[in-house]
N, C-alpha and C positions, 0 to 999 in steps of 0.2 A: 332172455339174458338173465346171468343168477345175479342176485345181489349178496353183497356179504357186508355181516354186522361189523357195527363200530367197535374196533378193538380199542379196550382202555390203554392207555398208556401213561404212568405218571408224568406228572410236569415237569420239565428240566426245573430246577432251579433259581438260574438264570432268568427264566419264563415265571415262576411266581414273584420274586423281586419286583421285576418292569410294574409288572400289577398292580401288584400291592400299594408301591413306592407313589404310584400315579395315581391311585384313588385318593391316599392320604393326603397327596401334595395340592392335589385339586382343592378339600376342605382348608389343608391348612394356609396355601395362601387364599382364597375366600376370605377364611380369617382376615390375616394379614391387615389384604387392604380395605375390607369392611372397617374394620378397624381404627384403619390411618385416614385414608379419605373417603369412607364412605362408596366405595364404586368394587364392591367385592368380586361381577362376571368379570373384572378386568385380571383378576388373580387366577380365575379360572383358564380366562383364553388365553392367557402367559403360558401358562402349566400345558397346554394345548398344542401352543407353535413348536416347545421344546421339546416335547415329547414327538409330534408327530412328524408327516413330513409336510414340507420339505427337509426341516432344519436339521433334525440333527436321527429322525428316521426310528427312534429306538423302540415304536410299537410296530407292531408286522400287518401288514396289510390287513387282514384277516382280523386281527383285532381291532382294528380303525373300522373297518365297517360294521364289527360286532360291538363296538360303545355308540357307532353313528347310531343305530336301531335303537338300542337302550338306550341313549339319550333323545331318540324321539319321541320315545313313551313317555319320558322325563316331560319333554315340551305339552305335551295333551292333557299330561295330568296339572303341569303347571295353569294352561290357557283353564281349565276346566274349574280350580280352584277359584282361580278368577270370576270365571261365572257362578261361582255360590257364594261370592263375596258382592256380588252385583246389585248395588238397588234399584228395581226397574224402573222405580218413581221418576228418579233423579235422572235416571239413563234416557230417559222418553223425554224429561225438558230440558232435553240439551242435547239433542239428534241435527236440530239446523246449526249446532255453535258447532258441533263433531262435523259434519259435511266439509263446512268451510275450512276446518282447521288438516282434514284428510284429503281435500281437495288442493290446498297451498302445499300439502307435502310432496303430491305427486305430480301438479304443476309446476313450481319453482323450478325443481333440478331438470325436468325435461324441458322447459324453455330457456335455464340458462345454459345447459349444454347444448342446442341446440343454436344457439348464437354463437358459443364460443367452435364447435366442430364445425359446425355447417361454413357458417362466416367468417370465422378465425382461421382453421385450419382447412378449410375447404373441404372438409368431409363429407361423404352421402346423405343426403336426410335418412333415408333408414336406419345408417350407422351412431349418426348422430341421436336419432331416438333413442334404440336398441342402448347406449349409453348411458341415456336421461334415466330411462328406465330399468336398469339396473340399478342406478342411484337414488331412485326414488323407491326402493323397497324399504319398507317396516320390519324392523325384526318385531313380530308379537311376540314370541317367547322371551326378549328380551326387555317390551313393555311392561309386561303382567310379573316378570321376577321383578323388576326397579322398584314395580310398585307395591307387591307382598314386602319385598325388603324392607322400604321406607313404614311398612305398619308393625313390622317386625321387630324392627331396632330404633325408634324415633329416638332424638335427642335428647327429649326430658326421661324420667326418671320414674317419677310421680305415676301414678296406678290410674290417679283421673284427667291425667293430659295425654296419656299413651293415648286412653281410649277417643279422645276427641282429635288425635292425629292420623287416625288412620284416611291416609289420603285415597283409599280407594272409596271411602265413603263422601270424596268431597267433589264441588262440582268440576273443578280442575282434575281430578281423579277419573271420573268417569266421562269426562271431556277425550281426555288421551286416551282411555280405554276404548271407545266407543273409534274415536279417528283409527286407531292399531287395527281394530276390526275390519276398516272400509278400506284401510290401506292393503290389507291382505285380502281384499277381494278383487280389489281393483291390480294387485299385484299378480294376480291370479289370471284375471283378464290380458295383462299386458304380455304374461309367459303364451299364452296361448295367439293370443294374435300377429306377436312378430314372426314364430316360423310359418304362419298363416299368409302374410302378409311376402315373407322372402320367396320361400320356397324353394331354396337354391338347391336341399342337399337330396333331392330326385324320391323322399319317401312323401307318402300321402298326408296330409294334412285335414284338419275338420276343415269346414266353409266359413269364409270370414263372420260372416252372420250368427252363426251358432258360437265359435269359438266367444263371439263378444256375447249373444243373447243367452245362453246357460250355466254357465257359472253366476251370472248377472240374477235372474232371473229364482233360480236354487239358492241363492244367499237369501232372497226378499222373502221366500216360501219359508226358510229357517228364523229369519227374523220375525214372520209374521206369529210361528210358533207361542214366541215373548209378546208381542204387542196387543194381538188381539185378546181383548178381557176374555170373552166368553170360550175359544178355542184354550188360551191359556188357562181359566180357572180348573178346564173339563179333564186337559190332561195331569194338574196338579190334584185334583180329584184324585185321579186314577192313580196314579202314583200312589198318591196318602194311603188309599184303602189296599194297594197291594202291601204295603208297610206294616200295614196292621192286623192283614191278614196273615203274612208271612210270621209275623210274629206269633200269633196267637197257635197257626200248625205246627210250627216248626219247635216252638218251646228253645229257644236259642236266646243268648241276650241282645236287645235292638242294636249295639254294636256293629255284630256278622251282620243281622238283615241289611243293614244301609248299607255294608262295604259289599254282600252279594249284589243288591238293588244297583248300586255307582259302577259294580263292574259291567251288569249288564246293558244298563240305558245308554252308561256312557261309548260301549264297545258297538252298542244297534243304532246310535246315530250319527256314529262318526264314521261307520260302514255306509251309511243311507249319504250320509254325504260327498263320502267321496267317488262314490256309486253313482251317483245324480248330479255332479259335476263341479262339486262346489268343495269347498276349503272344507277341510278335516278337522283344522283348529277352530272353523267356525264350530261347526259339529260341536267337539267339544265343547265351547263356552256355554252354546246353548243348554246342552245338557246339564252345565253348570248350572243357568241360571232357575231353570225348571225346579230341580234338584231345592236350589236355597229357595224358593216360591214353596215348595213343603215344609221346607222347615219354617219359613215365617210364618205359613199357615197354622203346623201345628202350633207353634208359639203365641198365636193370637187364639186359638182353642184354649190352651193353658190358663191365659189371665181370664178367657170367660169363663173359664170351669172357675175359676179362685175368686172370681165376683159373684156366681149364686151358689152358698156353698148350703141353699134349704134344697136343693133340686134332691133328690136321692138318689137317681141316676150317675148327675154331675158327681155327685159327693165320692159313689161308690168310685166311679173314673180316675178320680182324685185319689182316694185311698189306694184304689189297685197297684197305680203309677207308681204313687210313694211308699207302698211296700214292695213291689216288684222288681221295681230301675234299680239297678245295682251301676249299669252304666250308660253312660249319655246315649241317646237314640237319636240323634237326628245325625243329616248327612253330614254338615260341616265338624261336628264332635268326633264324629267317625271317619272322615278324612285325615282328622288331623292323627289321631288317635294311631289308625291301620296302616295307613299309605303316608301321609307327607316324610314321614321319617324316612322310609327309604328312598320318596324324591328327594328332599333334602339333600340327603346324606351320598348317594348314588347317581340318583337318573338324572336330575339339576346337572349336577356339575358333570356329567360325562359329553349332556348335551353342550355345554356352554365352551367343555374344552375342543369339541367337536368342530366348533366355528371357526 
């Protein structure tokens, strides 16, 4: 059978307007109600119900699932930032306070909908589940924007209370970060086990046992990535020296190397993961957190190169740096630098109107 190329065709009009109007209006109310009350995704998912459908229908199918896609890239790159925002310190003593607090999330609403269906309205317990657990899903892309926002925009003013607000660096910060995580794994589990569990609509299903033991099981393997010192040090190793390497062939500034290096790690284990059965946004944090483990590291190089400055190795290190760096080299400088501008400004809010 032949194929035939896509013929260009300009865009009605009509058709750049809708666009246009809809990308603007997503940032500007963003604004808005950042602005007023502090809850900006709520300006986005306004701009969202009005545009899309049901209400009033004026994007065309076709482009709803063409910003649904771009705005899930929007969501991986946001979960991801997160993870290089992560302190693993902080995040490892407060793993039994995040269980409890991701465990009351996804408890609560399945037993209080389960009393009120089951008891109340005399529903099926599987209905009645299938319910709880709907209501008990985590938006992560939602956690991890609330809480970039809140380090983004705090309410003082002042250059040295910003910096002691940033609530991703506090324990309440990485309390909900850490619960967000388990929420979506365990939300992950709960999509897989009800048609598991029903079976009603005559296609094949996994086995109950695998549906719960593999995604379960692929998150601990992901998480173990961050936890363990010595598997962790070996792959922030590895990382560093491909950083350093890349730079040194490539003769490019450390800028590109980190945004080549973030598109690659982050596109190979967020593939592995959803390849091996397990959350994609997990995937990406991870990569997140690996990622910012480099950049602390080289950071902690830094003050020991500036504490013996007789070494003459160090020394030269040191001069190279500060005559060479024309621009920031680590990941997170380079995220923000290359890529958050157009999540920001595009893949954020096309996801958020998407909801």
């Amino acid at each position: 059978m032949s194929t035939r190329a896509a013929v260009y065709h300009e865009p009605a009009l009509p058709d750049i307007l809708v666009a246009s109007s809809y990308l603007y209006l997503l940032n500007l109310a963003y604004w808005v109600v950042e602005k007023t009350c502090h809850a900006g995704l709520v300006g986005n998912i306004i701009i969202g119900i009005i545009y899309g459908t049901p209400l009033s229908g004026i994007l065309q199918p076709a482009w709803e699932a063409t910003f649904w896609l771009l705005g899930y890239i929007g969501l991986i790159l946001l979960v991801f930032e997160g993870g290089l925002h992560t302190d693993l310190k902080l995040f490892r003593e407060n793993v039994a306070l995040s269980i409890v607090t991701a465990g009351t999330g996804i408890a609560a609403p399945i037993g209080l909908t389960l009393l009120l269906f089951h008891f109340g309205f005399h529903l099926s317990l599987m209905d009645s589940f299938a319910a709880g657990a709907a209501l008990a899903a985590t938006s992560l892309g939602t956690t991890f924007a609330v809480l970039e926002s809140s380090s983004r925009s705090p309410k003082e003013t002042s250059s040295e209370v910003s910096a002691t607000t940033d609530i991703r660096h506090t324990r309440i910060g990485c309390t909900l970060l850490a619960a967000a995580l388990i929420d979506d794994i365990l939300g992950l589990v709960l999509a897989a086990v009800i048609p598991s569990i029903r079976n009603t609509d005559g296609e094949h299903h996994k086995p109950l046992a695998e549906a719960i033991a593999r995604p379960i099981g692929v998150s601990i393997a992901l998480f173990l990535l961050v936890e363990i010192g010595p598997l962790r040090r070996g792959l922030v190793i590895c990382l560093s020296m491909a950083h350093r390497k890349a730079r040194s062939w490539m003769r490019v500034d450390g800028t590109s190397i980190c945004t080549l290096l973030i598109v690659i790690t982050l596109s190979g284990l967020v593939a592995a993961a959803h390849y091996a059965g397990a959350s994609v946004l997990l995937g990406a944090w991870v990569t997140g957190a690996l990622l910012g483990e480099v950049d602390r590291g080289e950071h902690r190089d830094h003050d020991l190169e500036e504490t013996h400055p007789t070494d003459p190795q160090l020394s030269e290190i040191v001069a190279e740096s500060q005559g060479q760096r024309t621009t920031p080299s680590t990941f997170i400088a380079a995220f923000e630098y290359r890529i958050a501008p157009i999540q920001n400004i595009i893949l954020a809010p096309l996801f958020f109107g998407a909801i």
